[in-house]
C-alpha positions in Angstrom: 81.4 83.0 109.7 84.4 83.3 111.6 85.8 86.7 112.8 89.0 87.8 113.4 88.7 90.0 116.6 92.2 91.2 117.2 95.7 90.2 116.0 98.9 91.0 117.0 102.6 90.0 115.2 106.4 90.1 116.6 109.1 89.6 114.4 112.0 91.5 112.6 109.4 93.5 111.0 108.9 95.1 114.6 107.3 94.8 118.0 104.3 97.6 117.5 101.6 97.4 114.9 103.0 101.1 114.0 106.5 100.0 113.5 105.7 97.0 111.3 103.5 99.1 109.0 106.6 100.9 108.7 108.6 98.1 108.0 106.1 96.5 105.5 105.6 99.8 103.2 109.4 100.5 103.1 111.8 99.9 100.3 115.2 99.2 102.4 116.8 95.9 102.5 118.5 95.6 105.8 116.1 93.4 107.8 118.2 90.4 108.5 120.7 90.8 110.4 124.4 89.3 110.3 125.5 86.8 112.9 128.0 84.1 113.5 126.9 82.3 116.3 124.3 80.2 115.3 126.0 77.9 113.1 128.9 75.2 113.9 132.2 76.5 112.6 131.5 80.3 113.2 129.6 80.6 109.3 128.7 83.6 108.9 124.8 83.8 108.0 121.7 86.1 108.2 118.9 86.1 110.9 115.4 88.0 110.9 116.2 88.6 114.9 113.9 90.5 117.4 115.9 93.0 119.3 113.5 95.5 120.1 111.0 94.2 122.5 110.3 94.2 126.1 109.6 90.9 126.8 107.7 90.4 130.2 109.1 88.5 133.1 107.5 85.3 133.3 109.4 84.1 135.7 106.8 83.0 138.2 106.2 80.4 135.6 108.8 78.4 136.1 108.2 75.4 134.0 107.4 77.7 131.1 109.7 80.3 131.2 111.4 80.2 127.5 111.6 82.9 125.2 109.0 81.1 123.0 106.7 81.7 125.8 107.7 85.4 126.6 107.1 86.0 122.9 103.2 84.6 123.9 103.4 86.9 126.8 104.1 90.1 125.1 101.5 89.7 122.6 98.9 89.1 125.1 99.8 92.8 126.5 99.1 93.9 123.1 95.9 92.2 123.1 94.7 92.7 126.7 91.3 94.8 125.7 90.1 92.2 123.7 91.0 89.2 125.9 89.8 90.9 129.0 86.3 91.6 127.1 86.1 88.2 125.9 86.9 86.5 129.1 84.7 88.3 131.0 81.8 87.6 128.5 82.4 83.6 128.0 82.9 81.1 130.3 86.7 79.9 131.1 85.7 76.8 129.6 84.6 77.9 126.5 87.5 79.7 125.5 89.8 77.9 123.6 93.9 78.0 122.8 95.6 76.4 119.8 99.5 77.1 119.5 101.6 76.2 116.7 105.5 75.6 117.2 108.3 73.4 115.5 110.9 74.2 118.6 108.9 75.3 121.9 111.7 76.2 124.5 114.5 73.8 122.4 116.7 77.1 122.6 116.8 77.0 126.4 118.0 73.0 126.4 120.8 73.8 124.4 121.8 76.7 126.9 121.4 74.2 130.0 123.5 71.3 128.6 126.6 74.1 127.4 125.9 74.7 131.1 126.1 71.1 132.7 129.0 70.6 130.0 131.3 73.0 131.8 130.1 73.3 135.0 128.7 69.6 135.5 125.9 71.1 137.8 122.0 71.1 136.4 120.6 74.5 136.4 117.5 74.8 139.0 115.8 77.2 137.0 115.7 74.4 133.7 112.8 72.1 133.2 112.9 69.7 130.7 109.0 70.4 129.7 110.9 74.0 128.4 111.4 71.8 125.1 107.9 69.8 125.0 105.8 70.6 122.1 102.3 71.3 124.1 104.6 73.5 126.5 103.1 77.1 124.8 99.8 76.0 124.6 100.0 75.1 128.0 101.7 78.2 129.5 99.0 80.5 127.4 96.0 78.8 129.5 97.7 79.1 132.6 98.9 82.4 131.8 95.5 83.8 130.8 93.3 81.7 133.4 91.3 79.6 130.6 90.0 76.3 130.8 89.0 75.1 126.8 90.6 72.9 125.0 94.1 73.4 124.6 96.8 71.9 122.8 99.8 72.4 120.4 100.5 72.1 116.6 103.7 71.3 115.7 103.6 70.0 111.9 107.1 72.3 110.7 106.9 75.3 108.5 103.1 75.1 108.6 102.1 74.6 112.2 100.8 78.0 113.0 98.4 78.1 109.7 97.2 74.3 110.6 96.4 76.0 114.1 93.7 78.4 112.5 92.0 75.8 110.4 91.8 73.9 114.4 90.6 76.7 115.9 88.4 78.1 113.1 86.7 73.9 113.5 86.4 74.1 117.5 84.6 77.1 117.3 82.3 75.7 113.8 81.7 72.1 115.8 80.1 74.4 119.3 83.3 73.7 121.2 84.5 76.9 121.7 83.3 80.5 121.9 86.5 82.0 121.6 89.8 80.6 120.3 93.3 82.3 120.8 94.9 80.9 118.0 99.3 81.3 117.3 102.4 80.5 117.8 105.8 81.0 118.0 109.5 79.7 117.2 112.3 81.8 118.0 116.2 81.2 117.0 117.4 78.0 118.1 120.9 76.3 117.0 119.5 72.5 116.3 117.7 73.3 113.7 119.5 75.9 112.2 122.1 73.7 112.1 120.0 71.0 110.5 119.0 73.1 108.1 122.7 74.0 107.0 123.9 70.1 107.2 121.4 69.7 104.2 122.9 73.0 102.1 119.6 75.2 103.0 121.2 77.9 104.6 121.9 80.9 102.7 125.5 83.0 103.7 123.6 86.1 102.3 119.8 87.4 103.0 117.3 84.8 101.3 116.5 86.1 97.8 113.1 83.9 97.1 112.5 83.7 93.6 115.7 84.9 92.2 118.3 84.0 90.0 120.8 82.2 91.7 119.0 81.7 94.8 121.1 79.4 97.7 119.1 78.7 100.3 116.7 80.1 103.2 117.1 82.7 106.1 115.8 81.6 109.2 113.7 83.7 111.7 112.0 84.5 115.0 108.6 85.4 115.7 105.5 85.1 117.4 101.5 85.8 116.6 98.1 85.9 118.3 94.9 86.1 116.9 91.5 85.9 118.6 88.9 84.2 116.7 84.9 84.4 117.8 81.5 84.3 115.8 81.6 87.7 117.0 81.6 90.0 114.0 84.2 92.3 113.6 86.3 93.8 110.4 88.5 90.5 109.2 87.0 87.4 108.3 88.7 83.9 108.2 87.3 83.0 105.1 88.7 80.2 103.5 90.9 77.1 104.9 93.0 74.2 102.6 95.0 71.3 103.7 96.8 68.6 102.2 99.7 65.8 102.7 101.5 64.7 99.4 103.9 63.0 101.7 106.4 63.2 98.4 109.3 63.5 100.4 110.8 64.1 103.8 111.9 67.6 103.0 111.8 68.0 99.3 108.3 69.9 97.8 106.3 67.6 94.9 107.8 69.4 91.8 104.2 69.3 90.3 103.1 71.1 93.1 100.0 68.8 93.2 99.7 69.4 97.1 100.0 73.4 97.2 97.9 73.2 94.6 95.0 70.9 96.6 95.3 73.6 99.7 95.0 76.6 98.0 91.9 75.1 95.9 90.2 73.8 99.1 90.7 77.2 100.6 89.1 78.9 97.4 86.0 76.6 97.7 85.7 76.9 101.6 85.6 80.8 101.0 83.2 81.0 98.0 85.9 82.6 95.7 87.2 82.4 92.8 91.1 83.0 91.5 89.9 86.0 90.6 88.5 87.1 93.7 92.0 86.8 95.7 93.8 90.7 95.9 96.7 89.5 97.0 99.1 86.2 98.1 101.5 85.8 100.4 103.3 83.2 99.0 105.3 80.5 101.4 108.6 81.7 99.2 111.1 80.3 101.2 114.1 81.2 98.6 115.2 77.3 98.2 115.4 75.7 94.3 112.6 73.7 94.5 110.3 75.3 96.6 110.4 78.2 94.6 110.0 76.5 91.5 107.0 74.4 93.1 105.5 77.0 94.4 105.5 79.7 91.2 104.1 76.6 88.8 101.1 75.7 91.7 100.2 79.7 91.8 100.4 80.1 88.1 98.2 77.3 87.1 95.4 78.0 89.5 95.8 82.2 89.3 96.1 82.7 85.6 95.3 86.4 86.3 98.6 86.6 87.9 96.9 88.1 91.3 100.1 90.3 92.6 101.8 87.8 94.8 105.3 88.6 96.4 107.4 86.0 99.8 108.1 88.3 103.1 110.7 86.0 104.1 113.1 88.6 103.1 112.4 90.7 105.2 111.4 88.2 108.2 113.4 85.3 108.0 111.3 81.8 107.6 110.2 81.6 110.6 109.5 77.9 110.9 106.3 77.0 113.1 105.2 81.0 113.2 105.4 81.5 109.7 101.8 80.6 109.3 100.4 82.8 111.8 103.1 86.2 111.2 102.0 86.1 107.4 98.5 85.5 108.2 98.9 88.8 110.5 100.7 90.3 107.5 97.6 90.2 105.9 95.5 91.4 108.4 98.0 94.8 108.2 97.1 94.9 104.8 93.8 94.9 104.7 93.0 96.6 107.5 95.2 99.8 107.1 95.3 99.4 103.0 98.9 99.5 102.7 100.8 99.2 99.3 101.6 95.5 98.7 105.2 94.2 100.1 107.5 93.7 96.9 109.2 91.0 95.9 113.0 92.2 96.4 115.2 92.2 93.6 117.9 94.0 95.6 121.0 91.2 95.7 119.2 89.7 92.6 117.0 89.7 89.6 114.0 87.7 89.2 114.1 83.7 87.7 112.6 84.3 84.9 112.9 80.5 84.1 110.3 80.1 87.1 107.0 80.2 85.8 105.2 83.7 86.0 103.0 84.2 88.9 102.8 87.4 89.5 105.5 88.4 91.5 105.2 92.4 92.5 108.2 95.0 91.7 106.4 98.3 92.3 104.5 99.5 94.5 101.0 98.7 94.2 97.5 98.4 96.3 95.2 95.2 96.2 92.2 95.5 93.9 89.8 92.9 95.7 89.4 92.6 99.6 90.9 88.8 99.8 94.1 87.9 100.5 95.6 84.2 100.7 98.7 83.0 102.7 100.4 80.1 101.6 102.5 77.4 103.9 104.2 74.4 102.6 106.1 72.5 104.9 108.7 69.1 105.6 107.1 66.3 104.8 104.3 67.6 102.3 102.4 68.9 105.2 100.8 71.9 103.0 98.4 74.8 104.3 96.5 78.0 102.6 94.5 80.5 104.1 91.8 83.3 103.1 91.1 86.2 104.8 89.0 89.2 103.6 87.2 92.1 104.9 83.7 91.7 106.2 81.2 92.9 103.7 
């Protein structure tokens, strides 16, 4: 069995474990926040932003000093017991890290060549490994003085789940003792802009599984967990993966992949559909993931387990989605907070979508085991279980 030891989330839920329990069991809608600086042409469109956080100086890492990585930073100070304890019971070299990211320090590329564009000077402080993938994973082992294996996972909207079912198998195969498992992805314009040049951007807040929906919301955030055979409260039960490969960015309609994950990840964890509390599902507001998604979760949960998308309230936060709605469960469970609901607030429910289960009071989950779903470019589709320890 794998434990999760400690977790810690930042995002526009909130910087503090107290202020995102807040956020979660609240019924306001004013998450996102307005901006029009991220897209070409000054469109206006909605942002889950992190405003609110003191992000250490990491300056005296010079060729990892991005915001991605001062994201890492801060959650590490929210973590310190638990690190300190486990790296002063393990070996260096047995402690893993595993990041997941789809844009590393991409953010702080586009600020140097705006830079060399007007001034025609290179910045001293810019290093071009700011944009590398690995770059987090990297900086966390330097950061934190460990010496296990350590690399990045950067497979889109799905990274930081893939990153537990690595860790959870370093620490299975005798590799590691300990892995600090995550990611992060904050606001960058490349891919926002990306994502608008393909009609995915949404000029209001994302409204996942409603009537009329027109597109996604992107976010910021960042997530840690520590994972051990060390027993503690919150299991990582149950792990699913699968590659349709239907399209470059367009789900399988049939939903055959989503459907592959979240049945590996019921078998991996002993459960049954009607075992699973509550889902988290990937819910990225879009036509047809929406559509995919709702018919996967409704042929496998025929119970209609309550099932709602934070994205809402978070923004899709690209390669952190994984790991913040992972932590979004661990909230849950741990603190037995009221379900998030589905927002209806802009507007009402597709009811042409097939029925899953979608939550619109305010309810508590009746079983201990909560899945998180994450469906990303290319197929590349993930689902996680975690439960309370008997």
């Amino acid at each position: 069995m794998i434990y999760i030891n400690c977790y810690a989330s930042v995002s526009a839920l909130g910087a503090t474990k107290e202020k995102i329990i807040s956020t979660l069991t609240s019924d306001h809608g004013n998450y996102l926040t307005a901006r029009s600086d991220m897209i070409n042409g000054g469109k206006t469109a909605y942002f889950g932003c992190v405003n609110d956080c003191p992000l250490p100086d990491i300056s005296d890492y010079r060729e990892h000093n991005t915001r991605n990585n001062r994201f890492l930073a801060y959650l590490c100070t929210r973590l310190k017991d638990k690190l300190a304890y486990f790296k002063d019971k393990y070996p260096k070299e047995r402690i893993g890290v595993v990041m997941g990211t789809s844009t590393s320090g991409l953010s702080e590329s586009e600020e140097e060549i705006k830079n060399y564009k007007q001034t025609n000077t290179r910045s001293e402080d810019y290093y071009y490994s700011f944009q590398e993938f690995g770059d987090p994973a990297m900086f966390l082992s330097e950061y934190l003085k460990v010496k296990g294996p350590s690399y990045t996972i950067s497979t889109a909207c799905s990274s930081s789940s893939r990153v537990l079912i690595s860790a959870h198998r370093l620490i299975e195969s005798g590799l590691c003792d300990v892995v600090i498992a995550g990611g992060a992805d904050t606001l960058s314009t490349v891919p926002i802009n990306g994502f608008n040049s393909m009609g995915l951007i949404s000029p209001t807040p994302c409204t996942p599984f409603c009537k009329g929906r027109d597109g996604i919301s992107i976010g910021e955030a960042g997530g840690l967990m520590i994972l051990s055979k060390e027993k503690s409260e919150l299991s990582l039960l149950g792990l699913g993966e699968s590659s349709d490969a239907y399209h470059v960015s367009s789900p399988d309609p049939s939903g055959e992949g989503a459907i592959s994950a979240m049945n590996m990840a019921l078998s991996g964890a002993g459960l049954s559909p009607s075992d699973i509390g509550y889902i988290n599902l990937h819910g990225t507001a879009t036509k047809l993931n929406d559509a995919m998604e709702a018919k996967a979760v409704a042929s496998i949960f025929s119970n209609k387990v309550p099932c709602s998308s934070t994205k809402y309230m978070t923004g899709h936060t690209l390669g952190a989605a994984g790991i913040l709605e992972s932590c979004i469960l661990c909230y849950i469970l741990e603190n037995n907070l009221t379900l998030p609901l589905q927002s209806t607030e802009y507007r009402e429910l597709d009811t042409e979508l097939d029925d899953c289960g979608l939550i619109l009071n305010r309810i508590k989950a009746s079983k201990p085991f909560m899945m998180s779903n994450s469906f990303a470019f290319g197929g590349n589709n993930a689902s996680v279980i975690i439960g309370l320890t008997k």
